[in-house]
SEDRENTI-555710 format. One record per atom (N, C-alpha, C): x, y, z. Coordinates in pm, whole numbers, plus 32768, in hexadecimal, padded with zeros to 4 digits. Example, Ala and Ser with C-alpha at 12.3 -4.5 7.8 and 13.67 -1.06 7.14 Angstrom:
BEGIN
85277DC7830C/84CE7E3E830C/85287EB6830C/85057F1F82C4/85577F9682CA/850A80038313/
! end
This chain:
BEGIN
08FEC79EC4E2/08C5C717C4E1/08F0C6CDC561/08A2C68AC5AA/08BBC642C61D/08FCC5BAC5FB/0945C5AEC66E/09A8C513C665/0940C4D7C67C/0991C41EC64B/093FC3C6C66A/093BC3B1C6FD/08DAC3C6C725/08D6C398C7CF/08B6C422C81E/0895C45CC7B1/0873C4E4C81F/07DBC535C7C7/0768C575C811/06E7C5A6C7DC/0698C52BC7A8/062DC55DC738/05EEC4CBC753/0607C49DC6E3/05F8C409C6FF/0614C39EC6CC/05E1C3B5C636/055CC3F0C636/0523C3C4C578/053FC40EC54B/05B4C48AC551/05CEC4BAC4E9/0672C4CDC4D9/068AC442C50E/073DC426C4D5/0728C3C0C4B0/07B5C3DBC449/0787C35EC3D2/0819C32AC41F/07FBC279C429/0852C209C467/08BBC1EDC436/0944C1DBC44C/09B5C1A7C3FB/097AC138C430/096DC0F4C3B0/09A2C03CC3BC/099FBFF7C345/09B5BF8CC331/09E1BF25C2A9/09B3BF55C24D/0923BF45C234/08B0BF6CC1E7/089CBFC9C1AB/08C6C02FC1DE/08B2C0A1C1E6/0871C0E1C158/0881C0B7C102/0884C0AEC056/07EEC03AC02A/07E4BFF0C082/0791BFAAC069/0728BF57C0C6/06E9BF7AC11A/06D6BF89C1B2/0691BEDDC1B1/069FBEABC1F9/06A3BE09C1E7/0665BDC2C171/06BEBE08C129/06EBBDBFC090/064EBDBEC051/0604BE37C080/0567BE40C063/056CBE54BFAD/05C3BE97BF8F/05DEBEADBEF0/0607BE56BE83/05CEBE6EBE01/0625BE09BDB2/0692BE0BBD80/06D4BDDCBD89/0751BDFABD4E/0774BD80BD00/07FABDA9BC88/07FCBD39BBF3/08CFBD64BBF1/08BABCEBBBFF/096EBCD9BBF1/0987BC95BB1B/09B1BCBFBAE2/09D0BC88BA5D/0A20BC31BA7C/0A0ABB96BA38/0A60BB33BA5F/0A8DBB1BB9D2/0AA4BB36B947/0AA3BB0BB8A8/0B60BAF1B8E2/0B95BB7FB8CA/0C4CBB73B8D5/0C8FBB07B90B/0C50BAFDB996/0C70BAA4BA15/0C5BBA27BA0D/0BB9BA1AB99E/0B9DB94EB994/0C07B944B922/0C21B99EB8D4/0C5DB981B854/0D11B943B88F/0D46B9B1B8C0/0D96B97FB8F9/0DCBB8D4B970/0D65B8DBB994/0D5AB859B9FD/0D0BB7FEB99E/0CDBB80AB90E/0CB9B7A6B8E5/0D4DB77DB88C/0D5AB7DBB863/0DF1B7AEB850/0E67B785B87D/0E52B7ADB8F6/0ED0B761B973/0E9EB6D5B9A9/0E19B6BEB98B/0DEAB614B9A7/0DF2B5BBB926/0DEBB5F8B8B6/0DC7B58DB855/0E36B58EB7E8/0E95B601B7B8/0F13B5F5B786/0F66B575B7CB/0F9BB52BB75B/101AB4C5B770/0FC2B470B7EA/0F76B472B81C/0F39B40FB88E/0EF9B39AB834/0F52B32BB85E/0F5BB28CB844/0EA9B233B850/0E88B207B7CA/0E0DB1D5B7D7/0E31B11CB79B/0E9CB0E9B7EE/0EE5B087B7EA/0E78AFF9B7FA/0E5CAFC3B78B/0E06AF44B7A3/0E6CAEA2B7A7/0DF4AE4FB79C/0E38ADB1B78C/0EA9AD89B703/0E68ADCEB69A/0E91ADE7B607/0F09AE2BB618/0F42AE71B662/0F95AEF5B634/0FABAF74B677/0FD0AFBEB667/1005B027B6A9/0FC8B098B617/0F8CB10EB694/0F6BB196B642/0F51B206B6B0/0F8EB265B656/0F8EB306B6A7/0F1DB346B652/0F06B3B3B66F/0ECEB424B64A/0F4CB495B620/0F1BB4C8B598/0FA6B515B579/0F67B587B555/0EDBB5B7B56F/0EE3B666B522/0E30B64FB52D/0E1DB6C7B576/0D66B6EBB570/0D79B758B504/0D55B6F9B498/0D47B73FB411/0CA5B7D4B420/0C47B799B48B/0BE2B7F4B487/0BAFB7D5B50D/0B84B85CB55E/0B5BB86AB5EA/0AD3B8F4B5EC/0A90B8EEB5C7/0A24B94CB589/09D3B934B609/098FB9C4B648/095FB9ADB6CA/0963BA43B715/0911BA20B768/0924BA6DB80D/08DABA38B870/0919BAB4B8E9/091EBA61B960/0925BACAB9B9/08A8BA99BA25/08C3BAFCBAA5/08A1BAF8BB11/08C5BB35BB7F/0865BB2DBBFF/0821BBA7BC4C/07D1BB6FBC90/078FBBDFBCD0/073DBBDDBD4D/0759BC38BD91/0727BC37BE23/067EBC83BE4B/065BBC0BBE83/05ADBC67BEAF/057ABC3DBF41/057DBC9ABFAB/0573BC83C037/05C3BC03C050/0625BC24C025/06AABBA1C07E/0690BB3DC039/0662BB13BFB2/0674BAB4BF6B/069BBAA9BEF2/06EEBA3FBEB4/073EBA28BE49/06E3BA42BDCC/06DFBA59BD66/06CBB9FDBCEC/071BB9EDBC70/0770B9B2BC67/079AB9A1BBD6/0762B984BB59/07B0B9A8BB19/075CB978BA72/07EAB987BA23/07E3B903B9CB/0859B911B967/0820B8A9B8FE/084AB8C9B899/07F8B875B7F9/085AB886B7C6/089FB814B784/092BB80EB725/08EFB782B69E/0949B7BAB659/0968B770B5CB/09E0B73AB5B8/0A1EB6ECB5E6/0AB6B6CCB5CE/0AE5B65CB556/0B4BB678B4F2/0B79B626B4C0/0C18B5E4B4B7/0C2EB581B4E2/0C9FB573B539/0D04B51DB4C1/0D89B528B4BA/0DDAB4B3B441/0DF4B488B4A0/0E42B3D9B4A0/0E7BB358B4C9/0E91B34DB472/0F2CB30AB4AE/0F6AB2ADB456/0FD2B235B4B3/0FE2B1ECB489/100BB159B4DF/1058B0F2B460/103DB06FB4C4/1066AFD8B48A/103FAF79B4D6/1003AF12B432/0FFEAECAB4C0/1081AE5CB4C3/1056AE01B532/10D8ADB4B55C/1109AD39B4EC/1195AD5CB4F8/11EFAD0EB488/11CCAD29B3DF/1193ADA4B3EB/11BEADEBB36F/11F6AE74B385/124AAE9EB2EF/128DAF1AB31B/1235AF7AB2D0/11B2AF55B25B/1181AFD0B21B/114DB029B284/1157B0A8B26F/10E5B10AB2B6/108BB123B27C/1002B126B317/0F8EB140B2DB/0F39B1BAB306/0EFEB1CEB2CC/0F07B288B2FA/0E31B28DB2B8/0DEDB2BFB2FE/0D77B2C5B311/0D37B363B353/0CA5B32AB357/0C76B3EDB3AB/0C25B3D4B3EB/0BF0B410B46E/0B95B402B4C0/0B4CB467B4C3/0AA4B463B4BD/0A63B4A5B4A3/09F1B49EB530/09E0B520B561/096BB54EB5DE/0935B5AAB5E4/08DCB5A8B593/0865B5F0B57C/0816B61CB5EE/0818B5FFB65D/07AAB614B6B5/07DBB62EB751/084DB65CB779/0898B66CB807/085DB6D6B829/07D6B6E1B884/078DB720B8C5/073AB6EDB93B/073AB75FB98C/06FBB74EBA0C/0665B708BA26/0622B736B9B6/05CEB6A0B988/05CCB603B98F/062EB5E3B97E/0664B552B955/06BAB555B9BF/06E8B4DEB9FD/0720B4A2BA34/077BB44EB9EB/07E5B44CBA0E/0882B400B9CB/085EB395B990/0803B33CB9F4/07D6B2C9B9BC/079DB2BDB947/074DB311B93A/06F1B333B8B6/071DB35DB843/07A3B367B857/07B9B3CDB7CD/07CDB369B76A/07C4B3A3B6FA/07CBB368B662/0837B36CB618/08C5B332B648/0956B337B61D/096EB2D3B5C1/09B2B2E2B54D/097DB2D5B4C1/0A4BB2C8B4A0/0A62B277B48D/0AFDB23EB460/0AEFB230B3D6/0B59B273B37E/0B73B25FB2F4/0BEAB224B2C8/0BEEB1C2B271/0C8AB1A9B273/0CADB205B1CE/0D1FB220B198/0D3FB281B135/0D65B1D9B0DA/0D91B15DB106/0DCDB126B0B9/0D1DB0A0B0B1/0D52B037B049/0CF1AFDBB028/0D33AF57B051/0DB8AF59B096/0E00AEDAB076/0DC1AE87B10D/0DD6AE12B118/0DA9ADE8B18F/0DBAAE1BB219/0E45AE2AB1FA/0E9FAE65B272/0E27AECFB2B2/0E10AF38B241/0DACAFC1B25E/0D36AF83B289/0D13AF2AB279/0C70AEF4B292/0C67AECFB325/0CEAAE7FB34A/0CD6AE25B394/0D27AE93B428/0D85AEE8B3E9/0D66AF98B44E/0CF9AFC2B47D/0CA7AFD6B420/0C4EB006B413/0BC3AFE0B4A4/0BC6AF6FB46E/0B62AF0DB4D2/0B79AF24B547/0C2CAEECB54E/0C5AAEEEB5E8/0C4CAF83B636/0C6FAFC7B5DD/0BF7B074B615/0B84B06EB63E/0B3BB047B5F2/0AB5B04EB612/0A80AFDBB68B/0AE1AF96B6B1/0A9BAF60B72B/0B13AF63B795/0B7EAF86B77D/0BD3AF8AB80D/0C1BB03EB829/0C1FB050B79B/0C7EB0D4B7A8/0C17B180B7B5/0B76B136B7B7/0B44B198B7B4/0B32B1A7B87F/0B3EB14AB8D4/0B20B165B94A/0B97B1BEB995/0C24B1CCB946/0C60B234B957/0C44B2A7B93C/0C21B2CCB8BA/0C03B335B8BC/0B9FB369B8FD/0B22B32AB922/0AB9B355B976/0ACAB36FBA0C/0B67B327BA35/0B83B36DBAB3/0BD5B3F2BAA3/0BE8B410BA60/0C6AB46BBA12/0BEEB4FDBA15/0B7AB4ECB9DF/0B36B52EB9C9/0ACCB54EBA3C/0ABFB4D8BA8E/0A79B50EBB20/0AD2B555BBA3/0B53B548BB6C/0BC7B592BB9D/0BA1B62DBB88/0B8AB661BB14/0B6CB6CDBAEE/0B0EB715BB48/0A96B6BCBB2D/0A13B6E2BB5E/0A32B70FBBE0/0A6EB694BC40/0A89B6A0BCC4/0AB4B737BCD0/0B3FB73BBC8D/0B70B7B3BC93/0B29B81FBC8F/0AABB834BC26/0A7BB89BBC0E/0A29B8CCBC6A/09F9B867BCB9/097BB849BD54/09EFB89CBDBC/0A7FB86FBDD1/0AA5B87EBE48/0AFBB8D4BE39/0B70B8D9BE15/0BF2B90ABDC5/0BB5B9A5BD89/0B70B9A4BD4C/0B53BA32BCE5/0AFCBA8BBD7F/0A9ABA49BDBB/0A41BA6DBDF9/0A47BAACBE85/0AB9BA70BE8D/0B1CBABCBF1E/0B0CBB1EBF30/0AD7BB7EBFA1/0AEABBE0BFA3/0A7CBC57BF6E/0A00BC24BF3E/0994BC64BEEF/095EBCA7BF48/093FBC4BBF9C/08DFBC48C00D/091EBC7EC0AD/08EBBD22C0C9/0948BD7BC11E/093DBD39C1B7/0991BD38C1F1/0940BD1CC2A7/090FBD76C2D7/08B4BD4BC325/0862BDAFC376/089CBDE7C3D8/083ABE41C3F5/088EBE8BC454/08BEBE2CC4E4/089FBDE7C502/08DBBD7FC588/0971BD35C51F/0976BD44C4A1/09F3BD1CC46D/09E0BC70C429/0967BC2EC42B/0931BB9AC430/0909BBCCC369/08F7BB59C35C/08F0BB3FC2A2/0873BAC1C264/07F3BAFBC28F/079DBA9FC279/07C1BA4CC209/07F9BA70C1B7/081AB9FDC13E/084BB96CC186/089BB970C1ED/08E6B923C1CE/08A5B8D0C233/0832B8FBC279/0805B8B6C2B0/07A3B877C28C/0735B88FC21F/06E0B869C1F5/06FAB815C1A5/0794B81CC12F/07BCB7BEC117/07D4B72FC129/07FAB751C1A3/0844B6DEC224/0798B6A5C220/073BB6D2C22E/06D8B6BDC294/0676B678C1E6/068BB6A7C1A7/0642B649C120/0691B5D6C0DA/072AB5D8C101/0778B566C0F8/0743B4CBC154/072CB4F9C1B3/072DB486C236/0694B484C270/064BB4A7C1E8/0598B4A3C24C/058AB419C209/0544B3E4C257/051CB328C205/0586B2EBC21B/0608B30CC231/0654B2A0C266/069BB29AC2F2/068DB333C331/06AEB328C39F/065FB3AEC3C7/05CAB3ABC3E1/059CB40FC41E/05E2B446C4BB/05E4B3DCC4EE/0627B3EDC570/0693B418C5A0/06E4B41AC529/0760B425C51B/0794B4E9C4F3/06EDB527C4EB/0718B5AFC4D2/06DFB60AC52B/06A9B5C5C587/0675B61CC640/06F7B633C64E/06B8B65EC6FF/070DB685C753/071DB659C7D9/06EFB5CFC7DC/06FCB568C806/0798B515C838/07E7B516C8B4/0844B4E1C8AE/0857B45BC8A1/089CB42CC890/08A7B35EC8BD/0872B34CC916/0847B2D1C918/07FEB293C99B/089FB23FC9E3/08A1B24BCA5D/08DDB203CA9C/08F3B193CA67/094FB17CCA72/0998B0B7CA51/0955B060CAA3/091EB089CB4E/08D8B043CBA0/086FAFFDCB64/083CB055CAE4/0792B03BCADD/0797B000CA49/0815AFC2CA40/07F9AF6EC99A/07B8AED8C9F2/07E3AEA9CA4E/079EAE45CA87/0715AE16CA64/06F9AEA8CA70/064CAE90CAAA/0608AEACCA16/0640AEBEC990/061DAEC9C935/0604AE46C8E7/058AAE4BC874/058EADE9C83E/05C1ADDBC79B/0623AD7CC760/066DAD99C6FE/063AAD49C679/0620AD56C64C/05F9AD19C59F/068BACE9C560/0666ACA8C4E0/06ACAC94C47F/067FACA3C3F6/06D1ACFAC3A6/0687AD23C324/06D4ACC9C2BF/0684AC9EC233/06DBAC5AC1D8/06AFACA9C127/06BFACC0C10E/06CAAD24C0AB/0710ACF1C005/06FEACEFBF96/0738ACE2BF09/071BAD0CBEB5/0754AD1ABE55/0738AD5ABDC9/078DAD0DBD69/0742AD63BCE1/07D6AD3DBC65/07FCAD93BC45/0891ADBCBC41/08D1AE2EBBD5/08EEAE02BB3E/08D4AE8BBACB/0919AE5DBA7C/0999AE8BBA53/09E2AE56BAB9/0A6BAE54BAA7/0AC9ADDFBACD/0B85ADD6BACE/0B94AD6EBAE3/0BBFAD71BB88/0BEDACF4BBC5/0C09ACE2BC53/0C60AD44BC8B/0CC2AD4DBC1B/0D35ADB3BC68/0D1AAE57BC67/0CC5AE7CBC28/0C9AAF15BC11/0C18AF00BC9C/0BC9AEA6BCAD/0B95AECDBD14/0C0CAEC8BD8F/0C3DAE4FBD93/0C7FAE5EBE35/0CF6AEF7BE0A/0CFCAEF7BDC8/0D72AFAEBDA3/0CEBB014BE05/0C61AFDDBDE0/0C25B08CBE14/0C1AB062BEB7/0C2CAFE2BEEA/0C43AFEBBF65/0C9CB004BFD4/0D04B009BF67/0DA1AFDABF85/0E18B0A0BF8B/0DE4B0BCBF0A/0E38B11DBED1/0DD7B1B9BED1/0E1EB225BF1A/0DE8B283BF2C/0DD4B2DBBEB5/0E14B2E8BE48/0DCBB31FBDE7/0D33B2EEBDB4/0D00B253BDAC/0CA6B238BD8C/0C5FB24FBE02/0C63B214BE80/0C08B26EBEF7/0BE5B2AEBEFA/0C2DB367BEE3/0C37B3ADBEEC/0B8FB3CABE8B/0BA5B365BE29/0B2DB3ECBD88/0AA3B376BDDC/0ABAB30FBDF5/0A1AB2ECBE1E/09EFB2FCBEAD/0A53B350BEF1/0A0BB3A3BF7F/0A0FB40BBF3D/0A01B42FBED7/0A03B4EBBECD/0A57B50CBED2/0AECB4D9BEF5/0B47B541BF4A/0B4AB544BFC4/0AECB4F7BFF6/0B02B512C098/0B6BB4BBC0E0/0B7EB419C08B/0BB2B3E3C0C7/0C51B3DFC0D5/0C93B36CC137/0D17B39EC134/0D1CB2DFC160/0DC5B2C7C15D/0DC8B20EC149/0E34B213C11D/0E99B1A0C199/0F0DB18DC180/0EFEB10CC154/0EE6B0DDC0FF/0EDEB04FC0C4/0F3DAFE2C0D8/0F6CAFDBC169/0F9EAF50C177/0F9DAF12C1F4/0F9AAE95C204/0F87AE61C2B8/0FBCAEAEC33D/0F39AEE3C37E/0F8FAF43C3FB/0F5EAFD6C3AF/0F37B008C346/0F1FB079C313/0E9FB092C337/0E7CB142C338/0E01B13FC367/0DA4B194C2F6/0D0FB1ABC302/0CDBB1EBC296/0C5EB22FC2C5/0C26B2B3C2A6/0BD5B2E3C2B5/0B76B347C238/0AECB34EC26D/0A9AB38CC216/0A59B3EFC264/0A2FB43AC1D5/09CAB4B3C218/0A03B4CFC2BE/0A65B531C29D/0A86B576C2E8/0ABCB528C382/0ADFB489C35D/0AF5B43BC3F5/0A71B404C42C/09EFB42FC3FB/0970B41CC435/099FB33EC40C/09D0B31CC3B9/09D0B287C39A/0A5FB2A5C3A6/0AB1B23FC3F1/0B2AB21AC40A/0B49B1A1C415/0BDFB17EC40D/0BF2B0E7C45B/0C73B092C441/0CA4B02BC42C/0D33B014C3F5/0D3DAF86C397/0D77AF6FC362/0D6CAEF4C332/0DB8AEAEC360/0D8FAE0FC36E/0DBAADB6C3D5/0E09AD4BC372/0DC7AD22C2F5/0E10ACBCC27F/0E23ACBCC201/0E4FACB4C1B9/0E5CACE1C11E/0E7EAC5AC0D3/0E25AC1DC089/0E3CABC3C016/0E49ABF8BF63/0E71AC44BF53/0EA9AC82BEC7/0E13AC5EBE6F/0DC3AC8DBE4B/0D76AC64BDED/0D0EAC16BDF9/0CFAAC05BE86/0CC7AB86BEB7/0C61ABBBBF5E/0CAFABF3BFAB/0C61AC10C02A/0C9CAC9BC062/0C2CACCFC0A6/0C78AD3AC115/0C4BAD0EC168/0C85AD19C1F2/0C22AD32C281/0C45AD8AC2DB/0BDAADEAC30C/0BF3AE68C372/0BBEAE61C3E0/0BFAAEAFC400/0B97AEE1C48D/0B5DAF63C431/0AC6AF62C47A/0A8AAFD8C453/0A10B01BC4BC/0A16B085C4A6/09AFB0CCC538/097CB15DC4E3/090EB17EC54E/08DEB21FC52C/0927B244C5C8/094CB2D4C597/0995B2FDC622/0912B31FC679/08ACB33EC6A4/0847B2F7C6C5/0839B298C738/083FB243C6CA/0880B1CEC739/08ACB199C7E5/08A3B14CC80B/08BBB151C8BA/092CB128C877/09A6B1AFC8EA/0A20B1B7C8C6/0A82B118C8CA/0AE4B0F4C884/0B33B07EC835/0AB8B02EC82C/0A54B04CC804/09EDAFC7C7B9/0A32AFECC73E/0A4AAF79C6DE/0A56AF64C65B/0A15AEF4C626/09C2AEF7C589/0978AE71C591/09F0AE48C52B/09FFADEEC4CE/0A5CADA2C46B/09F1AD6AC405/0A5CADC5C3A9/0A1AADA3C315/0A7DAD3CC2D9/0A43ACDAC2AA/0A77AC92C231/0A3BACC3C19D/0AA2ACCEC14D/0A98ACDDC09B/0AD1AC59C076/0A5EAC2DC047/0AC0ABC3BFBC/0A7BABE1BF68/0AC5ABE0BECF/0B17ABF0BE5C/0B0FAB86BDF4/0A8DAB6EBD9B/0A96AB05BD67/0A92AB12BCFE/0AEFAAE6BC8F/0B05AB12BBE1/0A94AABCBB69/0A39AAE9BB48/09DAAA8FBAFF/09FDAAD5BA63/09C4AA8BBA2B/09EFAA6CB963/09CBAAEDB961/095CAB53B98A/0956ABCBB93E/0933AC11B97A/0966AC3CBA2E/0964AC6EBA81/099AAC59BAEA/099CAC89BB5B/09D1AC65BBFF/0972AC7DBC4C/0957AC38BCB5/0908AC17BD23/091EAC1ABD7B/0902AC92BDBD/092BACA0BE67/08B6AC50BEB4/08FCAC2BBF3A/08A7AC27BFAE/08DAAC6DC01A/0899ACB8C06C/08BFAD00C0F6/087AAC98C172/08BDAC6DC1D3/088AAC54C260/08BCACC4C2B8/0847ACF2C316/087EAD33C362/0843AD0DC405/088EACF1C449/0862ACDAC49B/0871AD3DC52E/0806AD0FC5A3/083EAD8DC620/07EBAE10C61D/0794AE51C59E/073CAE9BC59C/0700AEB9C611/06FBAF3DC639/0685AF6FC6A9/05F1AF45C65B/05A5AEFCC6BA/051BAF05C654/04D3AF91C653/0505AFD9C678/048FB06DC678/04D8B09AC5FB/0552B084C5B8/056DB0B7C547/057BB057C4AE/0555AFE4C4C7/0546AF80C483/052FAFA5C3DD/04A8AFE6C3FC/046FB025C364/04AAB08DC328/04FFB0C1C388/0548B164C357/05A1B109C337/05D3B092C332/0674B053C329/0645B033C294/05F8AFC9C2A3/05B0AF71C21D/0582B003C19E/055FB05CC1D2/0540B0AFC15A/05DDB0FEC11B/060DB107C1A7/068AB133C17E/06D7B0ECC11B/0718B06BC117/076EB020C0C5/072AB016C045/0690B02CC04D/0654B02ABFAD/065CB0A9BF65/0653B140BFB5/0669B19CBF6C/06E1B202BF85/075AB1CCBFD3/07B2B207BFAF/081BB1A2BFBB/0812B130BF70/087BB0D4BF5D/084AB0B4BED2/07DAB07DBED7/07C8B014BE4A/079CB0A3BDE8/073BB0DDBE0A/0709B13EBDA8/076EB1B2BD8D/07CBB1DDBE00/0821B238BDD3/0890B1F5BD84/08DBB175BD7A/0915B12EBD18/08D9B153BC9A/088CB11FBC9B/0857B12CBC12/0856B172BBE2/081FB1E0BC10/0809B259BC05/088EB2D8BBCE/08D7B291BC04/0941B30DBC0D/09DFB2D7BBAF/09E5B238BBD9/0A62B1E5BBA1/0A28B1AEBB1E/099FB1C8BAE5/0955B18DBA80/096FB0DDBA84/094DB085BB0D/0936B016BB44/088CAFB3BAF3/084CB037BAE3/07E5B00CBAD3/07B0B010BA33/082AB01EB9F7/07F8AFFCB95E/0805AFBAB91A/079AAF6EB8DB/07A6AEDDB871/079DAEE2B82D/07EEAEFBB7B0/07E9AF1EB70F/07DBAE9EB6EF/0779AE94B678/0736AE1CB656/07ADAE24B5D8/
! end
């Protein structure tokens, strides 16, 4: 048999990555059941679903009925996982010593549905007020923990489980992780995933700059939103994971891969942020400045964003941006956007 590099070429077979799966042209199925079971249990055991009322853990997934998996087809993901979970709590609330002990019921944790959507169903075991008035405070403050608890999972199961499925090619490069990158940051920073360097600092001059003003309502309270601006675990689940954020004056923070960067300049606890913020993109040290304020209403919170300093050629990629991966991924992911009547 001839070495590689010697006679002809089409009839030696190539060492390289692939080799097993020649640019990931095949399907291939990873079993995820053991692995969600486990990591659903390392997120939702003893993890604190602590409301206004009281204090409560999770003490025992009495039932986790399900599977789960992934699978690779020409360099792309797909997962699928469908669970049944039934979860015990038990707590107190404040300035009493009875314990109250209840079950949580989720019928529907599938790739179908979105976190937001699901149909989480609180039981209390007792009738006394104490249990009632548990009960409630679950169903409108203690369930947005668990729904991050549980998009934790998901995340995991997207990134964490999925590692590694997908072989490199023979140049050694991993289309996953680029296409990823590249369906993360389309609509909010097209520009931002060329190959395009900075424009000179010379030529922010000659540019013309906008100002964007932007709001919504969450349904949540003041301090859980400024936490997802502030604190990198909550960052972290409504960029996907991409993001990173030292949450305090002088700290800096980035998304999707650095493509959005910048630092924060002021911190009012509950009340305001203000940054510097840029696409690296950008004519190099341009930064435009965002203001957040933080406003607490009877049965919601109300952001406003100013941002000012915008390149106008990216104006609309900015403005679409803060609506679908700020306001809609909140919601979306921290369950921000749900109003139980």
């Amino acid at each position: 048999m001839a070495k590689w590099g010697e006679g002809d070429p089409r009839w030696i077979v190539e060492e390289r990555p692939d080799a097993t799966n020649v640019n990931n042209w095949h399907w291939t199925e990873k079993n995820a059941q053991v692995w969600s079971k486990e990591k659903l249990q390392d997120l939702l055991l003893n993890s604190k679903l602590n409301t206004n009322v009281g204090e409560c853990e999770i003490t025992e997934i009495e039932k986790c009925n399900g599977d789960a998996s992934a699978s690779n087809r020409k360099a792309k993901i797909i997962v699928f996982y469908e669970w049944e979970l039934i979860l015990k709590y038990k707590g107190k609330v404040f300035g009493v010593d009875k314990e109250l002990t209840g079950s949580i019921e989720i019928p529907n944790l599938s790739d179908e549905n979105s976190v937001e959507d699901l149909d989480i169903q609180f039981k209390s075991n007792g009738t006394s007020p104490e249990d009632c008035k548990m009960k409630e405070a679950l169903r409108h403050e203690g369930v947005r923990a668990l729904k991050t608890q549980l998009q934790m999972y998901i995340n995991a199961l997207q990134e964490e489980f999925t590692h590694g499925m997908i072989l490199p090619k023979k140049d050694g490069s991993i289309a996953s992780n680029e296409s990823k990158m590249t369906k993360m940051s389309s609509g909010f920073d097209k520009c931002s995933i060329n190959t395009q360097k900075p424009t000179d600092s010379s030529t922010a001059t000659k540019k013309n700059f906008q100002t964007l003003t932007t709001s919504t309502s969450m349904k949540c309270k003041a301090d859980e939103l400024y936490r997802a601006f502030t604190q990198e675990y909550e960052f972290r689940i409504f960029t996907n994971g991409s993001g990173k954020i030292d949450g305090k004056v002088g700290g800096t923070f980035e998304m999707f891969g650095g493509n959005v960067h910048g630092k924060i300049l002021e911190l009012e606890p509950n009340k305001k942020i203000v940054q510097e913020w840029r696409f690296k993109t950008w004519p190099e040290n341009h930064y435009s400045k965002v203001t957040i304020t933080i406003e607490q209403k009877e049965a919601s919170t109300k952001i406003y964003v100013t941002q000012t300093g915008i390149p106008e050629d990216d104006f609309e990629k900015t403005k679409e941006g803060w609506e679908r991966y700020y306001w809609d991924a909140m919601k979306r992911t921290l369950g921000f956007g749900t109003f139980i009547q």
